[in-house]
C-alpha positions as CSV (number, residue, x, y, z in Angstrom):
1,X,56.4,98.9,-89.6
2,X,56.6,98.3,-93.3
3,X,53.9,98.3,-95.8
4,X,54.1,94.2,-96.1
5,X,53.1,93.8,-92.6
6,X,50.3,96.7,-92.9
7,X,49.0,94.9,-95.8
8,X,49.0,91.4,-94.2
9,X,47.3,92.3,-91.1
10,X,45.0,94.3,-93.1
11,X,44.0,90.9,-94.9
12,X,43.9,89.1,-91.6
13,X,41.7,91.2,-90.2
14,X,39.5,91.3,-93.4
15,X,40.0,87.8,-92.9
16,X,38.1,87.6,-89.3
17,X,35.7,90.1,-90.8
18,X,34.3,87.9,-93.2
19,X,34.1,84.9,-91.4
20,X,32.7,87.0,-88.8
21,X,29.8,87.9,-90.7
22,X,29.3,84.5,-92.7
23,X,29.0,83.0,-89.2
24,X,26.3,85.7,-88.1
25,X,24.6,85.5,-91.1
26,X,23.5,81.8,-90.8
27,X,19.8,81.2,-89.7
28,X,21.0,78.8,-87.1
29,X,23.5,81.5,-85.5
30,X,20.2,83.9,-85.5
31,X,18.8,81.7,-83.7
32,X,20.5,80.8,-80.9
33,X,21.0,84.4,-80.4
34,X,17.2,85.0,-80.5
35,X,17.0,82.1,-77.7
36,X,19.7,83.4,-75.7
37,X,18.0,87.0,-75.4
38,X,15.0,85.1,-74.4
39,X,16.6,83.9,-71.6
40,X,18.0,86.9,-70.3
41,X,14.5,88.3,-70.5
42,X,12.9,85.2,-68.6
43,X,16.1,86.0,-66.5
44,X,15.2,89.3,-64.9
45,X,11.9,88.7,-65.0
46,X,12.2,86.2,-62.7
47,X,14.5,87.9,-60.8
48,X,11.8,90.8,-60.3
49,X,9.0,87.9,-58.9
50,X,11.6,86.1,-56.4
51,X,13.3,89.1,-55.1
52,X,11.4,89.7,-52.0
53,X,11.0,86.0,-51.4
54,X,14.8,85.3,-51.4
55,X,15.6,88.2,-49.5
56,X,13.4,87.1,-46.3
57,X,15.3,83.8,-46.4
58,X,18.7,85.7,-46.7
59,X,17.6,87.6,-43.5
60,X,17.2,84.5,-41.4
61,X,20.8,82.9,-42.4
62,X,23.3,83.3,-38.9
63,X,26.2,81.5,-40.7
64,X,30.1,82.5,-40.5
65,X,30.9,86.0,-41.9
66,X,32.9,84.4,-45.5
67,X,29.8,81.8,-46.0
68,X,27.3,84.9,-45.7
69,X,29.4,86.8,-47.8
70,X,29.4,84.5,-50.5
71,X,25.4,84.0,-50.0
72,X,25.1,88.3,-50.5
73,X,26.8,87.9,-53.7
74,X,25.4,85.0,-55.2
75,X,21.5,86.8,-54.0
76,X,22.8,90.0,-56.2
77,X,23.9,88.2,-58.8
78,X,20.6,86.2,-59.4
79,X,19.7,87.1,-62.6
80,X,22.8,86.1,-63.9
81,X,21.8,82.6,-61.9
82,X,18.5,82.4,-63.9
83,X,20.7,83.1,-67.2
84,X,23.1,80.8,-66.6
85,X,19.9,78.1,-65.4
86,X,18.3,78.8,-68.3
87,X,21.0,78.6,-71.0
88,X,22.1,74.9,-69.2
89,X,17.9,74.2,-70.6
90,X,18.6,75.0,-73.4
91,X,22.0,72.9,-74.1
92,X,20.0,69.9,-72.3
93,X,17.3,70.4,-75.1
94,X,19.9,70.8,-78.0
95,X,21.4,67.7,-76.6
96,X,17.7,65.6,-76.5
97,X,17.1,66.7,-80.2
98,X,20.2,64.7,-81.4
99,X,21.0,67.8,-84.1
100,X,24.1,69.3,-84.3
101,X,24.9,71.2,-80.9
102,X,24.3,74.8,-81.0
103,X,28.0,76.4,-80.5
104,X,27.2,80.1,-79.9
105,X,24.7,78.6,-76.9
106,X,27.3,76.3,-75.7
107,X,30.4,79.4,-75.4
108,X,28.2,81.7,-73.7
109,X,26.5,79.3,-71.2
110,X,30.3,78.2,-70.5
111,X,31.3,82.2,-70.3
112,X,28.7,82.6,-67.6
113,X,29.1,80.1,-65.6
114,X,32.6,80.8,-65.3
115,X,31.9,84.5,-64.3
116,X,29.1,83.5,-62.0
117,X,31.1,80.7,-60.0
118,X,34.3,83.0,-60.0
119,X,32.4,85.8,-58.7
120,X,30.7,84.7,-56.4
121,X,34.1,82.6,-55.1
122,X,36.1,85.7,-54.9
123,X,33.7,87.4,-52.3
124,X,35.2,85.0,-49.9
125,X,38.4,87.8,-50.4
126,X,37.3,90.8,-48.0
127,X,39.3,93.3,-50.0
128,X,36.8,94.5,-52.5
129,X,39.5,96.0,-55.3
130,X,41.6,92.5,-54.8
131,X,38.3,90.6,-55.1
132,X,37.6,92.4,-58.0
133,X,41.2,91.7,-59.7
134,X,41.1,88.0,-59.1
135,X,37.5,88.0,-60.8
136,X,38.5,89.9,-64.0
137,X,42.1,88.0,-64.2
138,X,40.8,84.7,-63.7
139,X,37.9,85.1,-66.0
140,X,40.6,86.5,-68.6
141,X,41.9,83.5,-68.5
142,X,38.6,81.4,-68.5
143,X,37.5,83.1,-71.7
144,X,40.5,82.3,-73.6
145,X,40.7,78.8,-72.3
146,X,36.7,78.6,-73.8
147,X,37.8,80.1,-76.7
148,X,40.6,78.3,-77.5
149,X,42.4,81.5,-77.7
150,X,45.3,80.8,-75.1
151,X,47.7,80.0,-77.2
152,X,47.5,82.2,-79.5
153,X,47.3,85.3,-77.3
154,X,50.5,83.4,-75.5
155,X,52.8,83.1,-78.4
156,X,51.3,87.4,-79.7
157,X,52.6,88.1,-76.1
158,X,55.7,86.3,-76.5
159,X,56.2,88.0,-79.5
160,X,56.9,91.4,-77.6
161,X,60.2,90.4,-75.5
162,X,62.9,92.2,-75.6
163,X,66.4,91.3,-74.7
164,X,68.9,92.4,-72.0
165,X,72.0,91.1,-72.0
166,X,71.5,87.6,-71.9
167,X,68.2,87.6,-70.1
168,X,64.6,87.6,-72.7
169,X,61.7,90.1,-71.2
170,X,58.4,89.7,-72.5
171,X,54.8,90.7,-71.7
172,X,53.9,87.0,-71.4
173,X,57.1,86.6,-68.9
174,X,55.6,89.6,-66.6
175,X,52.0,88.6,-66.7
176,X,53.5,85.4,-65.4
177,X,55.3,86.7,-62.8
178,X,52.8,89.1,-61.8
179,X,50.1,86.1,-61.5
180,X,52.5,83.7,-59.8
181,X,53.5,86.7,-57.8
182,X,50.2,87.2,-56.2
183,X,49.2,83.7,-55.9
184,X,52.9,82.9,-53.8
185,X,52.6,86.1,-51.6
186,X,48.6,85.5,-51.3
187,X,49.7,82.0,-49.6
188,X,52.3,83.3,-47.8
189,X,49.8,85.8,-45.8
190,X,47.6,83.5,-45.0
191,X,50.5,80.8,-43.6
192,X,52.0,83.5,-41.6
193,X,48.7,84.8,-40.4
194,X,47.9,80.8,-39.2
195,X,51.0,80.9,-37.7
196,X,50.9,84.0,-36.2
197,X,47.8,83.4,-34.5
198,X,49.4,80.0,-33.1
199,X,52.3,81.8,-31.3
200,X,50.1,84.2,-29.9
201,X,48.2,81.8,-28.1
202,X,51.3,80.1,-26.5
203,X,51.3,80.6,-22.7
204,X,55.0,79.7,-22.6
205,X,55.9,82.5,-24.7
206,X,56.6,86.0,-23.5
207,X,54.6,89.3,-25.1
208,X,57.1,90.6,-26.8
209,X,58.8,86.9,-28.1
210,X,55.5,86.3,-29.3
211,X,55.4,89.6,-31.8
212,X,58.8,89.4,-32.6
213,X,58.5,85.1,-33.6
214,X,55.9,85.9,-35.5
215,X,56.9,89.2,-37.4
216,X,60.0,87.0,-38.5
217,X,57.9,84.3,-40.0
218,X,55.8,86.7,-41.6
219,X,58.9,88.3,-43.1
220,X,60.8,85.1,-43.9
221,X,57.7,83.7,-45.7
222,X,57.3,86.7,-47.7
223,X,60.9,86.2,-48.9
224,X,60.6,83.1,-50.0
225,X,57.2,83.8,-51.6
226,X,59.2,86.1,-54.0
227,X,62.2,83.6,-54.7
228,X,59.1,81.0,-55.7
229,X,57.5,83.3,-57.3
230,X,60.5,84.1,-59.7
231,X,61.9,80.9,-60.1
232,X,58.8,79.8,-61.3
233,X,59.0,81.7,-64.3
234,X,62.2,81.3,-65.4
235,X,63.9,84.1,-63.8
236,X,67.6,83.9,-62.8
237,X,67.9,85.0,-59.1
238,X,72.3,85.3,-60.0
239,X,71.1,88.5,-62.2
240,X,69.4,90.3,-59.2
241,X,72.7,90.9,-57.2
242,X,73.1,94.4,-59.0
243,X,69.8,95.3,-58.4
244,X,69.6,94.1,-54.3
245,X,73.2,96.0,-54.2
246,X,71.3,99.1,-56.0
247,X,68.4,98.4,-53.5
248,X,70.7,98.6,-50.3
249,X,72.1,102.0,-51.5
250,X,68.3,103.2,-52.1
251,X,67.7,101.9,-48.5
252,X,70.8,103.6,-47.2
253,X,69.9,107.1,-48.6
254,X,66.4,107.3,-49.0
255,X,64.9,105.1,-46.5
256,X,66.4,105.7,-43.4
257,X,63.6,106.2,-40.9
258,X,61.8,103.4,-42.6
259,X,64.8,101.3,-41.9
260,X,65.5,102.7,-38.5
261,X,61.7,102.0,-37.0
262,X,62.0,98.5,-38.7
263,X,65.9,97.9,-36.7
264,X,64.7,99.8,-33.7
265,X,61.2,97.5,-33.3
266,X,63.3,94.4,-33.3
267,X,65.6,95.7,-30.7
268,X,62.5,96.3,-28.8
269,X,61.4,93.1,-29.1
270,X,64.2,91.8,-28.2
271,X,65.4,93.0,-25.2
272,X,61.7,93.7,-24.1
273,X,61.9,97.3,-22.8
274,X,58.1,97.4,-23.4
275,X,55.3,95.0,-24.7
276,X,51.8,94.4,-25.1
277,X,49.8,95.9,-22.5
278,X,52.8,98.1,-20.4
279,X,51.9,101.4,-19.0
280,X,54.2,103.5,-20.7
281,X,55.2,107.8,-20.4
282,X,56.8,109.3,-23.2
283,X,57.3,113.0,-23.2
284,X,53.5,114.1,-23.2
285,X,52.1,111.1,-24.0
286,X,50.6,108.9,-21.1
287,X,49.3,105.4,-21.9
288,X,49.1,102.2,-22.6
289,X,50.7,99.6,-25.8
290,X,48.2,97.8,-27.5
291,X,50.0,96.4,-29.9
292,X,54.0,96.6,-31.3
293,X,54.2,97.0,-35.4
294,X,57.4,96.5,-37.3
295,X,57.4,100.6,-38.1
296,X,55.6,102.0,-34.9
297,X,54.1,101.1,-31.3
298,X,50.2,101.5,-30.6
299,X,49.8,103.8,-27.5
300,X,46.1,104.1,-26.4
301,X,45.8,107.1,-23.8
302,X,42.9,107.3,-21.5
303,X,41.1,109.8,-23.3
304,X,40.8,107.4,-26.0
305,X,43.2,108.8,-28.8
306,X,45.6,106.3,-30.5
307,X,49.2,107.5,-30.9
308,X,51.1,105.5,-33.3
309,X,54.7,106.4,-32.1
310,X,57.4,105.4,-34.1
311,X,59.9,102.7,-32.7
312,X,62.4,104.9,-32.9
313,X,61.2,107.2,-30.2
314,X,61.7,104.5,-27.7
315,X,64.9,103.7,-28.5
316,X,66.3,107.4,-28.7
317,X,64.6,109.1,-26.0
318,X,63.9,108.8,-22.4
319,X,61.1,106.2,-21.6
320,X,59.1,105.4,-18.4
321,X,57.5,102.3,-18.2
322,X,55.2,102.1,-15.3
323,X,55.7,98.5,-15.1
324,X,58.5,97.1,-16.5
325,X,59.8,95.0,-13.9
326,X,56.4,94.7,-11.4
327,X,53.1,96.2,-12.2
328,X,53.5,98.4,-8.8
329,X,53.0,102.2,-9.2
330,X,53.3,104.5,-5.7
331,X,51.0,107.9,-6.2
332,X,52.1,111.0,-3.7
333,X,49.2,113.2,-2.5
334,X,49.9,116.2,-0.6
335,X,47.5,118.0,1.6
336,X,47.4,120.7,4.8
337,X,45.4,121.1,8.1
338,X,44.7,123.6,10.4
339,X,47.1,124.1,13.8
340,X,44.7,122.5,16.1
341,X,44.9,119.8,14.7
342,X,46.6,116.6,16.1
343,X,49.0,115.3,13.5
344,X,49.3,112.0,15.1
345,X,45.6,111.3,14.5
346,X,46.0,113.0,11.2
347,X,48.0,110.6,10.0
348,X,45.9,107.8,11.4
349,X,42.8,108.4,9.9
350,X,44.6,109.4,6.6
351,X,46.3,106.2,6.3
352,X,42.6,104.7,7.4
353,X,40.7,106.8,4.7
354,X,43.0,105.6,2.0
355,X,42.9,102.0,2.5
356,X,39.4,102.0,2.3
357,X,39.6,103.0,-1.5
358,X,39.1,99.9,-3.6
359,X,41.5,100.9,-6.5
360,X,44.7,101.0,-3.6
361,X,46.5,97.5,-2.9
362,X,46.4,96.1,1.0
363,X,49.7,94.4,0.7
364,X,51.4,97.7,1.1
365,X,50.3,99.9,3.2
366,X,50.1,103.6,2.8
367,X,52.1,105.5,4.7
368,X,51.8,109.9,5.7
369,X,54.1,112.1,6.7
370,X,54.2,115.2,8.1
371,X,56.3,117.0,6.1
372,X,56.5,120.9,6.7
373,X,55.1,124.0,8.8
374,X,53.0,125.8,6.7
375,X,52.4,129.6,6.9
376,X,48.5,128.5,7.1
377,X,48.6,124.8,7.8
378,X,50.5,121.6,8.8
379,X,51.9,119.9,5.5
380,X,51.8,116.1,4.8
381,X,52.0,113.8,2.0
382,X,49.8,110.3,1.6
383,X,52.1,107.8,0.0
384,X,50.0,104.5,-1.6
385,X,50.3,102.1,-4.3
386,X,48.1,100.7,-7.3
387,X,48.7,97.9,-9.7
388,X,46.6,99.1,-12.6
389,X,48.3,102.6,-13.8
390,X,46.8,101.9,-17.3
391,X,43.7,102.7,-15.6
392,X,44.3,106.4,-14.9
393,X,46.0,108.0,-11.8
394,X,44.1,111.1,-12.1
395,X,41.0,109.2,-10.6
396,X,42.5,107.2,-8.0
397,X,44.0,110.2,-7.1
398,X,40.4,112.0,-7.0
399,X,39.4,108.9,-5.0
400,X,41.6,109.5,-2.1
401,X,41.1,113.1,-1.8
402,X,37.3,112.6,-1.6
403,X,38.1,109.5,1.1
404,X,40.3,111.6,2.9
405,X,37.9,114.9,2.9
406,X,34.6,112.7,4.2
407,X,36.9,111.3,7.1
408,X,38.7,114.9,8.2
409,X,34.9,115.9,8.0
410,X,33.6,113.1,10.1
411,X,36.9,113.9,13.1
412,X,36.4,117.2,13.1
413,X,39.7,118.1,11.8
414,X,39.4,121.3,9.6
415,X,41.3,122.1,5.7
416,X,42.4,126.0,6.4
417,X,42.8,128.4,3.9
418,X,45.3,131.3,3.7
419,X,44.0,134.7,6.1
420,X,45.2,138.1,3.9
421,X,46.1,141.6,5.5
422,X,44.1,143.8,3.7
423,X,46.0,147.7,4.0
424,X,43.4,150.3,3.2
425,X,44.9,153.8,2.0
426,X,41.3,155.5,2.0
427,X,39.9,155.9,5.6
428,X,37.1,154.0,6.1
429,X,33.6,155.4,8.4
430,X,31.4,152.5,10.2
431,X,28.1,152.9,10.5
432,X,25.8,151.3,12.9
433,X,27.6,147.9,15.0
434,X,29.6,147.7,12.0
435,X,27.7,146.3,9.7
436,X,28.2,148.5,7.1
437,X,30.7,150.7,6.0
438,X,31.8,153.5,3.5
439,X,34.3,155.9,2.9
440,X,34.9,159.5,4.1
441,X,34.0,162.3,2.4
442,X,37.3,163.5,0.6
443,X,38.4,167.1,1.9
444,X,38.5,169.9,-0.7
445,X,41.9,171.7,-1.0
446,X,40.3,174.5,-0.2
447,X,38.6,173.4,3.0
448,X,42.7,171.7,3.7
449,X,44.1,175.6,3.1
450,X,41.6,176.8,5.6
451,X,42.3,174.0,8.5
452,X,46.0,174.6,8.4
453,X,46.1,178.3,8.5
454,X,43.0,177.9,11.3
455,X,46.1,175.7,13.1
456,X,48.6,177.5,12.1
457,X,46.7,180.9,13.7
458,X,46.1,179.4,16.7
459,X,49.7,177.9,18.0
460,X,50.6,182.1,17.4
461,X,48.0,182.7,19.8
């Protein structure tokens, strides 16, 4: 930067500087600044006396969730309500006297009311650092437009680009593309989101179709959010080939999982190994989907923890879905009775006790076998089925048990237990009918000597 530039922005600024304070220095401009602290004081007064008040009504309001939302904010935001009410007096009265009209009054009641209607709007966004963007963006812009500083600032941020080639990059260009950006991919969420929500309440429509349709219109909208979006500003789509080709190497290399979850879930969805609501098994994990993403699959076990498994997984490893074709699941119990027991009526009142559990289905009946000679009992296994596995096997299996132990109770028919052979190396003295016992006395190796040399004396004899 040159010393000719220096010294004409120095006199611009000087410029601004002086006009600046001419402006301020008028009584007029004193003036309407002492009126417009006035009103900022009347403003939180106010605010102070019809707190309480407002807030009662407030409590009373059973609206929809965005409309009370926008209520909250404009109830926090009353003083600046009672600003902007009281600076629209005060134009009203400059406009009765007939004068001149009262500019500094006029550019801050306008700056106001844009902040207060673009605030309060925004809240209808439930993100709070997006609301929060669109409200400082779009007032940006407001104020300028109040101003009547848009195009200068436009043609100062023109005045940055730089050139590439052929192709002109300035900070006006990528504010542009930015906003347009955001507004195009803003619209496109909430179309896919509609739509969305429409294929997922067709009934003619499978689970999985219905994920898949509707993660490709999410997608495809997205897309063509982006081509909008740069169009719009001028941008020449021919110039991004080398940087999609420089994209699909970066995908290749560094994104391979990413890409692999995203291939593998449409696979899923398309040849429906699992959807929405299956009963699924997958190494430790025992479950049931909740919902299929384009990176992962929601597993919800019974114990209430959420697994979010990559797609992946179920495409690479083995997979049991507990009702894939039929909702049908058979559970195996196995349990023993004593020898006297008739296995014939075993096996009846099994079969009895088990249908008698609400959880196991009457179209097919359970079935028991006896299955073994046990060292302590006869073996058998209870065979029945269920048709809601996502609502735990553990239980239904504790069910049957419990069914099967009241009705061997109620028959008579006795659950052994192993019998041990207990070998005892130190003898053992009884005392009394046997209700008690304890050990021998140990012998002494002296009193041992003594006995076999006693013996010992008397076969010589």
């Amino acid at each position: 930067m040159d010393s000719a530039m220096l010294r004409r922005i120095e006199a611009q600024l000087s410029g601004w500087l002086h006009s600046a304070l001419q402006f301020f220095y008028q009584p007029s401009t004193l003036a309407q600044i002492a009126a417009i602290a006035i009103c900022a004081m009347v403003a939180v007064a106010l605010d102070r006396l019809t707190r309480g008040a407002i807030e009662a009504q407030a409590r009373k309001i059973r609206a929809a969730p965005s409309l009370l939302r926008v209520i909250v904010a404009l109830r926090r935001r009353m003083k600046l309500v009672f600003f902007v009410f009281g600076l629209w007096l005060l134009t009203l009265a400059d406009s009765a006297a007939g004068g001149p009209r009262s500019s500094l009054i006029s550019v801050v009641f306008n700056l106001s009311l844009a902040y207060l209607v673009i605030s309060v709007g925004s809240r209808v966004v439930r993100n709070r650092l997006a609301a929060r963007i669109i409200t400082i963006t779009a007032w940006i812009v407001a104020a300028l437009s109040i101003l009547d500083l848009t195009e200068p600032v436009s043609r100062a941020l023109d005045a940055t680009g730089i050139s590439i080639g052929e192709a002109r990059i300035s900070a006006l260009l990528v504010i542009k593309a930015v906003i347009v950006l955001a507004i195009t991919l803003w619209l496109a969420s909430i179309v896919g989101n509609f739509l969305d929500t429409r294929v997922k309440r067709s009934e003619e429509l499978t689970p999985a179709l219905r994920v898949l349709i509707g993660k490709l219109l999410k997608v495809g909208l997205i897309l063509v959010a982006c081509v909008v979006a740069l169009a719009a500003v001028g941008v020449d789509l021919t110039a991004l080939t080398v940087l999609s080709g420089a994209l699909g190497v970066g995908l290749g290399f560094g994104l391979q999982k990413v890409v692999s979850n995203f291939i593998s879930g449409i696979i899923i969805l398309t040849d429906r190994s699992i959807k929405p609501g299956d009963t699924i098994s997958l190494g430790d994990t025992f479950g049931w989907i909740r919902e299929l993403r384009a990176r992962f699959v929601s597993v919800i076990t019974r114990d209430g923890k959420e697994y979010l498994i990559p797609n992946e997984d179920f495409i690479t490893n083995q997979v049991i879905n507990w009702s894939f074709s039929n909702d049908l699941v058979r559970i195996d119990v196995t349990f023993g009775v004593s020898y006297d027991s008739d296995p014939h009526a075993v096996t009846r009142i099994a079969k009895a006790a088990t249908a008698s559990v609400g959880r196991v289905v009457s179209d097919r009946p359970a079935v028991c076998w006896l299955t073994g000679f046990g060292d302590s009992s006869l073996d058998f296994v209870l065979r029945f089925w269920i048709r809601d596995p996502q609502a735990g096997l553990t239980n239904v299996r504790g069910e049957v048990l419990l069914a099967l132990w009241d009705a061997f109770k109620e028959n008579g028919i006795g659950i052994p237990f192993p019998h041990r052979e207990i070998l005892m190396k130190t003898p053992v003295t009884f005392t009394g009918d046997g209700a008690s016992a304890r050990p021998a006395p140990e012998e002494s190796v002296e009193a041992r000597k003594a006995r076999r040399q006693a013996a010992d004396g008397g076969e010589a004899v």
